[in-house]
C-alpha positions as a Markdown table, in Angstrom:
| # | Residue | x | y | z |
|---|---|---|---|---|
| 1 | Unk | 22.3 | 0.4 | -53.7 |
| 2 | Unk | 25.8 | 1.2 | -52.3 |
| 3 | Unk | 24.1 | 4.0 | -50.6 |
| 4 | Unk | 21.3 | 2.6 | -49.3 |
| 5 | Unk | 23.7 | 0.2 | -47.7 |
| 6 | Unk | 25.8 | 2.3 | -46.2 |
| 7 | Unk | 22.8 | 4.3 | -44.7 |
| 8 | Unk | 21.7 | 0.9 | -43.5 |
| 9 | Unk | 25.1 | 0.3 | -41.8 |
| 10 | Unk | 25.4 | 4.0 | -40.4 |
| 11 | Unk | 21.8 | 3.1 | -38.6 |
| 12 | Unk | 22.8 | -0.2 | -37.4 |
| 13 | Unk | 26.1 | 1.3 | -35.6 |
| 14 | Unk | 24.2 | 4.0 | -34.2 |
| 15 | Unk | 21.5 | 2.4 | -32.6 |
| 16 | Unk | 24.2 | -0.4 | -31.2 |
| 17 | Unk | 26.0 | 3.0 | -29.4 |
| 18 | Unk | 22.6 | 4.0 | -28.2 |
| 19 | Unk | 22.2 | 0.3 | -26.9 |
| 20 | Unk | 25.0 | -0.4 | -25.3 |
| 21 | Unk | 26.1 | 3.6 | -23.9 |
| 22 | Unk | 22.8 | 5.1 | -22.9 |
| 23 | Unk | 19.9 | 2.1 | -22.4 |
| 24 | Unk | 22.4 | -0.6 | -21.2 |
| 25 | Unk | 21.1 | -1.5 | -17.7 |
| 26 | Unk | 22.3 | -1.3 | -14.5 |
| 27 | Unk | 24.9 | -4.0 | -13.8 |
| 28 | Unk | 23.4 | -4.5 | -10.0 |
| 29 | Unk | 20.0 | -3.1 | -9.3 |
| 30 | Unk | 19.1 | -5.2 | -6.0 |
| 31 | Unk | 19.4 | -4.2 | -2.6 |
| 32 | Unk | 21.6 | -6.5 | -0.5 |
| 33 | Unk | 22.0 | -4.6 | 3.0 |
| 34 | Unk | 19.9 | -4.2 | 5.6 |
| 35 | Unk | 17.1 | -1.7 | 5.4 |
| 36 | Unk | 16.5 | 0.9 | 8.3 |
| 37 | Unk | 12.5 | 0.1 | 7.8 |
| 38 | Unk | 11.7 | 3.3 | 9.2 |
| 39 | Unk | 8.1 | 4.4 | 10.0 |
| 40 | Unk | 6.6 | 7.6 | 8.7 |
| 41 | Unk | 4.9 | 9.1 | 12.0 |
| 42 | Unk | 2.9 | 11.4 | 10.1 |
| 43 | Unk | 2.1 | 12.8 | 6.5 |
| 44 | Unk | 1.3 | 16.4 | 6.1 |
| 45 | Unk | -1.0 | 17.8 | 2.7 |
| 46 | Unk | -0.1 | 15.9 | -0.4 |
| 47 | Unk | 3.5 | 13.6 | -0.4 |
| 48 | Unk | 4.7 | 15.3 | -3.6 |
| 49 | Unk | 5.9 | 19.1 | -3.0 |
| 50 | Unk | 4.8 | 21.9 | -5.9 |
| 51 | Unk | 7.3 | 20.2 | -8.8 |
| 52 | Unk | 6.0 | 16.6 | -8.4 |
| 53 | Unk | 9.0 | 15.1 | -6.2 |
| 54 | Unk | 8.2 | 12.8 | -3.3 |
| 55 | Unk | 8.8 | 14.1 | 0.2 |
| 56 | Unk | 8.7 | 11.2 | 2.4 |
| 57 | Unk | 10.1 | 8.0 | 2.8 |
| 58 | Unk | 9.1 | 4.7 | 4.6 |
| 59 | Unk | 6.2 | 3.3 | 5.5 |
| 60 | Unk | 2.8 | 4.1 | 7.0 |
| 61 | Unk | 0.1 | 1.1 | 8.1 |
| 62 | Unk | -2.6 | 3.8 | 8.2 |
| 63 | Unk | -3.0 | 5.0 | 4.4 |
| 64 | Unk | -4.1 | 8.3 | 5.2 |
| 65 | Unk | -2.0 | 10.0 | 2.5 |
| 66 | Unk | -3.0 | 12.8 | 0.1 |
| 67 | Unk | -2.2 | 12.2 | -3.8 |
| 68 | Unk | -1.9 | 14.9 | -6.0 |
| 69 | Unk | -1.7 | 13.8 | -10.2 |
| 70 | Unk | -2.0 | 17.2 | -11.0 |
| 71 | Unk | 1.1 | 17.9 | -8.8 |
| 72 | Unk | 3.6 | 16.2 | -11.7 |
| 73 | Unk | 4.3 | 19.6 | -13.5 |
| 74 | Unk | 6.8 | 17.9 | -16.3 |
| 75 | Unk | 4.9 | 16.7 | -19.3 |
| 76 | Unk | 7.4 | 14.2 | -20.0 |
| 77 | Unk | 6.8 | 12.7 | -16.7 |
| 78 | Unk | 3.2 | 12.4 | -16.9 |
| 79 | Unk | 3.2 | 11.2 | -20.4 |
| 80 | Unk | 5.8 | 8.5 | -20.7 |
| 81 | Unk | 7.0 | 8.1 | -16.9 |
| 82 | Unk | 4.1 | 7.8 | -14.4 |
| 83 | Unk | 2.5 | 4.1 | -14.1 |
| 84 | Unk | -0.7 | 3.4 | -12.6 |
| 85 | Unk | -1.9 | -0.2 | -11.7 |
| 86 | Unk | -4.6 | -1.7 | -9.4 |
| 87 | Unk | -4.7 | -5.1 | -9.0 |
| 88 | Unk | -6.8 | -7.9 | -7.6 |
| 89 | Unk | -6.3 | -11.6 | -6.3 |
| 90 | Unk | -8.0 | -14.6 | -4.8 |
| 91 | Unk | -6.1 | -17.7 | -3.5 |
| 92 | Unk | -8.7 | -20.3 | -2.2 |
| 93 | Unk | -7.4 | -23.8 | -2.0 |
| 94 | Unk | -6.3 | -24.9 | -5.6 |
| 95 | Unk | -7.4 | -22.4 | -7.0 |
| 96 | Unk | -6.0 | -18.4 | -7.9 |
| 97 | Unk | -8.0 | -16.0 | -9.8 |
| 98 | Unk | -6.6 | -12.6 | -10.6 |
| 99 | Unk | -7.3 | -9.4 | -12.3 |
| 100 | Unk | -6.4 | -5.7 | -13.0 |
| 101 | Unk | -5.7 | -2.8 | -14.8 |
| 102 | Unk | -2.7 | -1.1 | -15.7 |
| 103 | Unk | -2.3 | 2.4 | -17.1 |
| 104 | Unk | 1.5 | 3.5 | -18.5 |
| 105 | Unk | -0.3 | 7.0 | -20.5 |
| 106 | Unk | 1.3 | 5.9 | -23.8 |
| 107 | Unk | -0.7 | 2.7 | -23.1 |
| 108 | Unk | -3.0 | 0.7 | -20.8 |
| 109 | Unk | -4.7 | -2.6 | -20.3 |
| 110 | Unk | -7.0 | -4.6 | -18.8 |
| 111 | Unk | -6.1 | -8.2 | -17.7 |
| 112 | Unk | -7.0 | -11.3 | -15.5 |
| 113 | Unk | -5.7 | -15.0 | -14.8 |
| 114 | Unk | -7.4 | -18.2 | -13.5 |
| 115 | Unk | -5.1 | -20.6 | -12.4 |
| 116 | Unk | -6.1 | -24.3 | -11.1 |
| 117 | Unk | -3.5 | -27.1 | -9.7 |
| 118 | Unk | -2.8 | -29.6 | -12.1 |
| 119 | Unk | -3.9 | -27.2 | -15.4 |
| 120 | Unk | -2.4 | -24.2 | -17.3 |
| 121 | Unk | -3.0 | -20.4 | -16.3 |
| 122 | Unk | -5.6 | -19.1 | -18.9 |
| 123 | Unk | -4.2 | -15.5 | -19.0 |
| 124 | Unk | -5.7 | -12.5 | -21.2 |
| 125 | Unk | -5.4 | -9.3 | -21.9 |
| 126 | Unk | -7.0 | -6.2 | -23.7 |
| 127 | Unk | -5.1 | -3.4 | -24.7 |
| 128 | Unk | -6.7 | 0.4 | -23.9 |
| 129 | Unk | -5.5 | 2.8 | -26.3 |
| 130 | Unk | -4.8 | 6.4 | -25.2 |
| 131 | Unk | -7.6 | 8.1 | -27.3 |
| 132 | Unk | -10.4 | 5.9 | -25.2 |
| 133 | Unk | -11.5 | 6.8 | -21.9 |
| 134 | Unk | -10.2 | 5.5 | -18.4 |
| 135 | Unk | -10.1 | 6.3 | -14.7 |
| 136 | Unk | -8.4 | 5.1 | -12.1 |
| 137 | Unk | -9.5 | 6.0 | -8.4 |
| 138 | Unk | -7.1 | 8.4 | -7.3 |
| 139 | Unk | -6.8 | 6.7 | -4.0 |
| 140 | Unk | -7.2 | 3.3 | -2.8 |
| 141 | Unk | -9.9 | 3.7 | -0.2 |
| 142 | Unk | -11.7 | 6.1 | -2.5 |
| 143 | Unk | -13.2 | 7.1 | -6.0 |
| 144 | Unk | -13.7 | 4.5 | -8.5 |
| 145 | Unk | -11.7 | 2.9 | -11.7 |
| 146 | Unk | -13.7 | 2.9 | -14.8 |
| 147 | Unk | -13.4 | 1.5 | -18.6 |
| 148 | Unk | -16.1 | 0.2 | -20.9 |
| 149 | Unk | -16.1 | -0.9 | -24.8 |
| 150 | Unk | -17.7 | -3.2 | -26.2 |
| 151 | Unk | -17.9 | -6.5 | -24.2 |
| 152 | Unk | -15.2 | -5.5 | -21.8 |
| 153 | Unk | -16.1 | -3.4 | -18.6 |
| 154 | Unk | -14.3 | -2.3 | -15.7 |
| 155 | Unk | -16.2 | -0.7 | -12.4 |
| 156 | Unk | -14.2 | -0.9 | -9.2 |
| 157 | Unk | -16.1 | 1.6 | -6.9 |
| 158 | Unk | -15.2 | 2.1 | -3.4 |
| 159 | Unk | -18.2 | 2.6 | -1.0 |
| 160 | Unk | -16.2 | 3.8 | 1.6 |
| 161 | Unk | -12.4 | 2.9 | 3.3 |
| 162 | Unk | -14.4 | -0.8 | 4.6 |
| 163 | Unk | -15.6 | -1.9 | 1.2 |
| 164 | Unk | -15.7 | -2.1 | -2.5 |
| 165 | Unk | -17.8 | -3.3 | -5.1 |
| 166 | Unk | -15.7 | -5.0 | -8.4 |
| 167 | Unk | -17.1 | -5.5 | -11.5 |
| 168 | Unk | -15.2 | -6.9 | -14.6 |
| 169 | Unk | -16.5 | -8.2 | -17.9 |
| 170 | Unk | -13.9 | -9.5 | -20.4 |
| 171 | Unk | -16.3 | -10.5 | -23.5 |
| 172 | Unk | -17.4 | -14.2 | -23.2 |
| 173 | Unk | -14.4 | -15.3 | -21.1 |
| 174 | Unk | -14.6 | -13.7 | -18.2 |
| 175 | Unk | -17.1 | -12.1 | -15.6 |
| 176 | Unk | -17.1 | -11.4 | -12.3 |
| 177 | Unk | -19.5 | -9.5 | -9.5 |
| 178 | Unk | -17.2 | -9.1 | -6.0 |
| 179 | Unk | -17.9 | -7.6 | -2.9 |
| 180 | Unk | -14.8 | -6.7 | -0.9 |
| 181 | Unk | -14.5 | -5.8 | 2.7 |
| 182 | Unk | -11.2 | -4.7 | 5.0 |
| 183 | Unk | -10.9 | -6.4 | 7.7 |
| 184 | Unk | -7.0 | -6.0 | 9.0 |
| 185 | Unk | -7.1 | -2.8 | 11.0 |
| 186 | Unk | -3.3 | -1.6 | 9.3 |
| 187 | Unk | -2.6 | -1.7 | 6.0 |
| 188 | Unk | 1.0 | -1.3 | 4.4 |
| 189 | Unk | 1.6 | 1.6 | 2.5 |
| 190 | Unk | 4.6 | 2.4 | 1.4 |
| 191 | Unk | 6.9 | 5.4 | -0.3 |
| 192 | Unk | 9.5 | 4.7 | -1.6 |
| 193 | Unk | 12.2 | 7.6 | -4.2 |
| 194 | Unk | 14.0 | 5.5 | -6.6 |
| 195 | Unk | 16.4 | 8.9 | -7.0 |
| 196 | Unk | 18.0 | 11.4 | -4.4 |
| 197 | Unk | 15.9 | 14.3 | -5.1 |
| 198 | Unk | 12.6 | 12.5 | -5.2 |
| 199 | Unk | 11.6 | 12.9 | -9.0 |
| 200 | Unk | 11.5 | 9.3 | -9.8 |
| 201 | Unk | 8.9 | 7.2 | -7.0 |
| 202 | Unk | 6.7 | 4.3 | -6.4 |
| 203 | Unk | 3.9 | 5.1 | -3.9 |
| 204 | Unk | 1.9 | 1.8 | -3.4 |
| 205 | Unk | -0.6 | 0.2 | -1.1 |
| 206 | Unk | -1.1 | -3.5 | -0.2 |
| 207 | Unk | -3.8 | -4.7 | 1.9 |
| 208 | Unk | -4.5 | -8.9 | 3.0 |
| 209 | Unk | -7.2 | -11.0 | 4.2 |
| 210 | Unk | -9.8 | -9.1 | 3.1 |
| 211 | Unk | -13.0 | -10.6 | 3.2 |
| 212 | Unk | -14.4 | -11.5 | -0.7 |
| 213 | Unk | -17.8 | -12.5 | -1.6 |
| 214 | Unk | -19.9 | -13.3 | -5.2 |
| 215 | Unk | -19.3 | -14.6 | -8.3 |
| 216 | Unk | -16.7 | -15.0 | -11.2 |
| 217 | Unk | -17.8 | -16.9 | -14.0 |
| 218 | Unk | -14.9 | -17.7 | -16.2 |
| 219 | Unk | -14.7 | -19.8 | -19.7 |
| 220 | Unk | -18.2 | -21.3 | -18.9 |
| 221 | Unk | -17.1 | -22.3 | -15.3 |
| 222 | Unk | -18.9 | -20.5 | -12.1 |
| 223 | Unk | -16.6 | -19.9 | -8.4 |
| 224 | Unk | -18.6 | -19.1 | -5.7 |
| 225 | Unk | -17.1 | -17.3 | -2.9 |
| 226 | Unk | -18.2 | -16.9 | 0.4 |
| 227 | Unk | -16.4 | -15.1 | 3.0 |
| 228 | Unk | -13.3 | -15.7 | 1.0 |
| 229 | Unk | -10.1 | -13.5 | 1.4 |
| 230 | Unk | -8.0 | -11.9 | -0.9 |
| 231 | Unk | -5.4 | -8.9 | -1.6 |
| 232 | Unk | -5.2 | -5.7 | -3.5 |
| 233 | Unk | -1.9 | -4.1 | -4.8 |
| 234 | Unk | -2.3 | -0.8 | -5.8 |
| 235 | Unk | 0.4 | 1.5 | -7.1 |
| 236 | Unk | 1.2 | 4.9 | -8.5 |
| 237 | Unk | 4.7 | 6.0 | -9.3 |
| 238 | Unk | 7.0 | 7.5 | -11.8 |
| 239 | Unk | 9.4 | 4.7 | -12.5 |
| 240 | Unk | 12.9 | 4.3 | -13.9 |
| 241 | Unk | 13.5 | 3.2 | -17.5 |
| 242 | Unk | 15.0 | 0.2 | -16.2 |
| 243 | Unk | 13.0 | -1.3 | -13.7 |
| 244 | Unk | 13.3 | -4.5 | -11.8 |
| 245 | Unk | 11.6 | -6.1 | -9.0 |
| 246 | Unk | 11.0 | -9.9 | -7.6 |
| 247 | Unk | 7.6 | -10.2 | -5.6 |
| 248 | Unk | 6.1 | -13.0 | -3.7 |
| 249 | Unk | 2.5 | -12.7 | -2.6 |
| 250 | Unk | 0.4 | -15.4 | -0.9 |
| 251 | Unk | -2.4 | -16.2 | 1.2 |
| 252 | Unk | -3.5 | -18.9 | 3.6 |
| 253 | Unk | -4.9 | -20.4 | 6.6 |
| 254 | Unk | -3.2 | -20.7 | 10.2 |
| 255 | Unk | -5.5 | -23.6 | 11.7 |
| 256 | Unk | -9.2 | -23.6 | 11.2 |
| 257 | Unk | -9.9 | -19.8 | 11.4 |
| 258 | Unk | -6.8 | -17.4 | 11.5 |
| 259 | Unk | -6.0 | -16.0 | 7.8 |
| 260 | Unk | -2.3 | -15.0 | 6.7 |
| 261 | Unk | -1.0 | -12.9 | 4.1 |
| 262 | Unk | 2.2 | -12.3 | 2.7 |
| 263 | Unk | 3.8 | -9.9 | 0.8 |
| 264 | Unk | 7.5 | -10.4 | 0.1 |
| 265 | Unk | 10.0 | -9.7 | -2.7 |
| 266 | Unk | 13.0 | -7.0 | -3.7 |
| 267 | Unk | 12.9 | -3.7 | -5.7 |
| 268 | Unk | 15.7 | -2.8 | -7.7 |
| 269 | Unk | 18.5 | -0.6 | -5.4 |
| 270 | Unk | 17.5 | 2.5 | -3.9 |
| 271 | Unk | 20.5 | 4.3 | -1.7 |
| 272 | Unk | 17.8 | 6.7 | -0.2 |
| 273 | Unk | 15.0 | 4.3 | 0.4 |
| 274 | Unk | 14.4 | 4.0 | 4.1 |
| 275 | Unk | 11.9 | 1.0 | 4.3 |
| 276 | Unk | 10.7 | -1.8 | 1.9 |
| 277 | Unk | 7.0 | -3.4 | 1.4 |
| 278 | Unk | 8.0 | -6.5 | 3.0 |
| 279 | Unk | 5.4 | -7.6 | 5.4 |
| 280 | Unk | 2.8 | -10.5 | 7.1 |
| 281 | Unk | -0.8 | -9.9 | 7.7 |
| 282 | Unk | -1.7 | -12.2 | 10.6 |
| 283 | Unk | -5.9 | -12.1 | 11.0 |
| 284 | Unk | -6.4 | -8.5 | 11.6 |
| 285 | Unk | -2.6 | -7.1 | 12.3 |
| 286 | Unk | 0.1 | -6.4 | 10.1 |
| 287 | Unk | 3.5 | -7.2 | 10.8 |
| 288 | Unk | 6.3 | -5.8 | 9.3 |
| 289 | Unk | 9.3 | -7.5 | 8.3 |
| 290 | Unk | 12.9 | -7.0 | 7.4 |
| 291 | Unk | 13.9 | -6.7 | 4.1 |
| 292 | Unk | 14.4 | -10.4 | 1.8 |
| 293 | Unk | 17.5 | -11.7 | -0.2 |
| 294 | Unk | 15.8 | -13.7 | -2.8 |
| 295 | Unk | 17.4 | -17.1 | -4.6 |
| 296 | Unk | 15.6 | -18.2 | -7.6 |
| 297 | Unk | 17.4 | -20.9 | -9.9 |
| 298 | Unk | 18.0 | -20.5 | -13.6 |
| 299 | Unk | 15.1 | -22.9 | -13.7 |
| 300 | Unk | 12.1 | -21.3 | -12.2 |
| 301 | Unk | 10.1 | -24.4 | -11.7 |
| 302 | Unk | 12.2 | -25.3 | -8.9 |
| 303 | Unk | 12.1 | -23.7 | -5.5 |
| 304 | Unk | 13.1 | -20.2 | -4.5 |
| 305 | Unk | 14.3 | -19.2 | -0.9 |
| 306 | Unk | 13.3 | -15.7 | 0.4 |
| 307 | Unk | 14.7 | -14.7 | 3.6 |
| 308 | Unk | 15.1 | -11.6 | 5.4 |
| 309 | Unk | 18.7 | -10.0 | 5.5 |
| 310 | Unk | 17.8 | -10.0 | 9.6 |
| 311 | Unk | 18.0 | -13.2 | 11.5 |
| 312 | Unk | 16.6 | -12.3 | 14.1 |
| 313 | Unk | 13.2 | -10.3 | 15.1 |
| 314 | Unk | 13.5 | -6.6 | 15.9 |
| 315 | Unk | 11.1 | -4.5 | 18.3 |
| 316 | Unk | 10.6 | -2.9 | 15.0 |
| 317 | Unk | 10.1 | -5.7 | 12.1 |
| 318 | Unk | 10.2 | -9.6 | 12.2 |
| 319 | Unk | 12.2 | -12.0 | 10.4 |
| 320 | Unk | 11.7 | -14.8 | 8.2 |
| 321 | Unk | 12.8 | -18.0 | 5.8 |
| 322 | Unk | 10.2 | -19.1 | 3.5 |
| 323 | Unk | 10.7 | -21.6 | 0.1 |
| 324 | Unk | 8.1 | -21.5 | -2.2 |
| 325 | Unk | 7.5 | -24.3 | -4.4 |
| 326 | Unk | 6.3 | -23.6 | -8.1 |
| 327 | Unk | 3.6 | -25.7 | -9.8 |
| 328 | Unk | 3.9 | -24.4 | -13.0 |
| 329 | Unk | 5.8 | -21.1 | -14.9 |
| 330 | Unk | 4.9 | -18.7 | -17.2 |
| 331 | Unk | 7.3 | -16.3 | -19.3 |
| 332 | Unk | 5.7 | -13.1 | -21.0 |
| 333 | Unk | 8.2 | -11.1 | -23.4 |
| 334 | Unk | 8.3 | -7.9 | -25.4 |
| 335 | Unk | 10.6 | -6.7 | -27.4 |
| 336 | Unk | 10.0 | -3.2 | -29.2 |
| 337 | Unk | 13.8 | -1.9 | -28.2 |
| 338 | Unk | 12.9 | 0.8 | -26.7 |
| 339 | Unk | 10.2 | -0.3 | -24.3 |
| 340 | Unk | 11.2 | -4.1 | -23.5 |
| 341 | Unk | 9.4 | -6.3 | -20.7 |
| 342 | Unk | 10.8 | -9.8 | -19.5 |
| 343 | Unk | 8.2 | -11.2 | -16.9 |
| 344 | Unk | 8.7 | -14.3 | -15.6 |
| 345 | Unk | 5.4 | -15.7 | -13.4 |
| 346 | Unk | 5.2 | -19.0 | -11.2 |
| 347 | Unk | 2.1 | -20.0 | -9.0 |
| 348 | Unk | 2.5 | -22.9 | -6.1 |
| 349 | Unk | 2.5 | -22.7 | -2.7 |
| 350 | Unk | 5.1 | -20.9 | 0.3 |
| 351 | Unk | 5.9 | -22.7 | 3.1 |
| 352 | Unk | 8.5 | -21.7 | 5.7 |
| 353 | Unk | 8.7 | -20.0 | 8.9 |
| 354 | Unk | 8.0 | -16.2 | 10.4 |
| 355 | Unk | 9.3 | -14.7 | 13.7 |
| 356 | Unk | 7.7 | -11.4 | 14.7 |
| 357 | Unk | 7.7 | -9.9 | 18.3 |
| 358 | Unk | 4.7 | -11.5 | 19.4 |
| 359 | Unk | 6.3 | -15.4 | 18.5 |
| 360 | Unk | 7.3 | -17.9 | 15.4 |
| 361 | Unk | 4.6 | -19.5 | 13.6 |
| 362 | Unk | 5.0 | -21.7 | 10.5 |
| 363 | Unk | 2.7 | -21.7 | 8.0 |
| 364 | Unk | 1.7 | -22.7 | 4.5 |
| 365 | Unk | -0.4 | -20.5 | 2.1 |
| 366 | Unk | -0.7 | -20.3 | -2.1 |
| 367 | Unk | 0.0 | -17.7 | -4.2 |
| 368 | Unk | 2.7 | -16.2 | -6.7 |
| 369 | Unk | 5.8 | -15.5 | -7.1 |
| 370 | Unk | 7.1 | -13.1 | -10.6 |
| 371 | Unk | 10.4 | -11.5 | -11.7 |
| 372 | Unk | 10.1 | -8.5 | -13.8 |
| 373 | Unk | 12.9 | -6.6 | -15.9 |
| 374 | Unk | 12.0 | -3.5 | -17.9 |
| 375 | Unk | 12.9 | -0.7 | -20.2 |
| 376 | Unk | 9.5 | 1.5 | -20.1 |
């Protein structure tokens, strides 16, 4: 017994050294200066080079970029490190529906939210071992994301860089038949190395105001949409083991027929980074903006401030002050010490005030707002 105890004990102090001397986090990982928000003029054959390191940095409205898997030549990296995630969402009056999938190698799932004003999210998830089979498009104007067992089935097939068809069955809860068309002519797409030689890197895409149109049909209850618009985040990358980010994302009317979408938030501290995501679709033209300084209370039910670290507009990117006002919170947690996740989710609705180079407007729009620390 003594013995066992003492092996118990030796165990216990080791894994509190491994704790607190190799997976404590960073003490600071946001940014609090002011980006350069440079613009990549041009991309050249795949962004990583022949070892899997990202070239470039910034930011590109026209997503013509060339990705590469099969470039990341460390097993490690394309085991345990690489994340994968393409994600969907509607924001149509009181109402937010959204859905995705989400591949880390070691693990992936399948997921979707309905949220109405005045109730409480209905959120789910499936879990996709690595022995079953999965693809995800390998670009986010082409190819296709595909998953089936059972009762649940994903089929997101782009037709071409215009449109894409979504289907997603999650067994009797959920199912849904979208068409999706672009309409904005820039997207944002943006690269971003989270280290100094490019090994660690988030490559992701965001697109606003796209047209929607069909059905979803969720927990007996049918939303038609018509000419609806929506938002896509999709994102490749080999992350950190700690990661952090804070990102807002929203979409509204201006008046009786211009659309706005927003995409706004902070990544975790990256010395060589030369641009962020932060940007404003207005109809058909994205704006770029400067990079936000986010204050969120202790209690995330009440209001957060986001406001760009710039004032002022540039030539080059706008500026902005927005609150959003939370309706209701979620907080999903994990704990398996090694891999933890701490996200904390809010829906509501932004309000506030943007000032690009053509002008301010002020606007109003709904959406989402999540904080996200992680060991993975």
């Amino acid at each position: 017994m003594n013995r066992l105890i003492k092996s118990a004990l030796i165990l216990l102090l080791l894994a509190i050294l491994i704790e607190f001397l190799i997976l404590k986090s960073p003490e600071d990982p946001r940014r609090q200066d002011i980006s350069p928000q440079e613009k990549i003029k041009s991309v050249k054959g795949n962004i990583l080079d022949d070892e899997g390191k990202l070239i470039y940095s910034g930011f590109l409205t026209k997503p013509g970029i060339q990705w590469d898997f099969d470039a990341l030549k460390s097993k490690w990296n394309k085991r345990y490190r690489f994340k994968e995630w393409e994600f969907y969402a509607i924001h149509h009056e009181n109402v937010t529906i959204s859905f995705g999938i989400a591949n880390f190698h070691y693990v992936a799932s399948v997921f979707f939210t309905v949220y109405e004003k005045g109730s409480i999210p209905q959120y789910h998830q499936k879990l996709i071992l690595p022995n079953e089979e999965l693809t995800l498009a390998k670009h986010p104007l082409n190819g296709k994301t595909i998953y089936e067992s059972g009762n649940y089935k994903v089929d997101f097939k782009n037709r071409d860089n215009k449109f894409k068809h979504l289907e997603l069955k999650f067994d009797d809860k959920l199912e849904l038949s979208l068409d999706v068309f672009k309409k904005t002519d820039d997207s944002m797409a943006s690269l971003t190395p989270f280290n100094s030689d490019g090994s660690n890197f988030y490559y992701t895409y965001k697109d606003y105001n796209n047209y929607i149109s069909g059905k979803v049909t969720a927990f007996g209850k049918v939303y038609d949409f018509s000419d609806r618009i929506g938002m896509i985040d999709w994102g490749r990358g080999v992350w950190p083991y700690h990661s952090f980010w804070i990102w807002g994302s929203g979409q509204g009317k201006i008046g009786p027929n211009s659309a706005i979408g927003l995409n706004i938030g902070e990544f975790m501290f990256s010395p060589i980074s030369k641009a962020t995501e932060d940007c404003v679709f207005l109809d058909r033209t994205m704006y770029k903006l400067g990079n936000f300084i986010t204050s969120y209370p202790k209690d995330l039910s009440q209001p957060w401030e986001f406001k760009t670290t710039n004032q002022h507009p540039t030539d080059e990117y706008g500026s902005a002050s927005i609150i959003f006002y939370p309706e209701i919170k979620s907080i999903f947690a994990s704990n398996f010490w090694l891999i933890q996740s701490h996200f904390d989710q809010a829906f509501g609705v932004f309000e506030g005030n943007i000032t690009t180079r053509d002008g301010e407007i002020s606007f109003k729009a709904r959406g989402l707002v999540e904080v996200h620390h992680t060991r993975w």
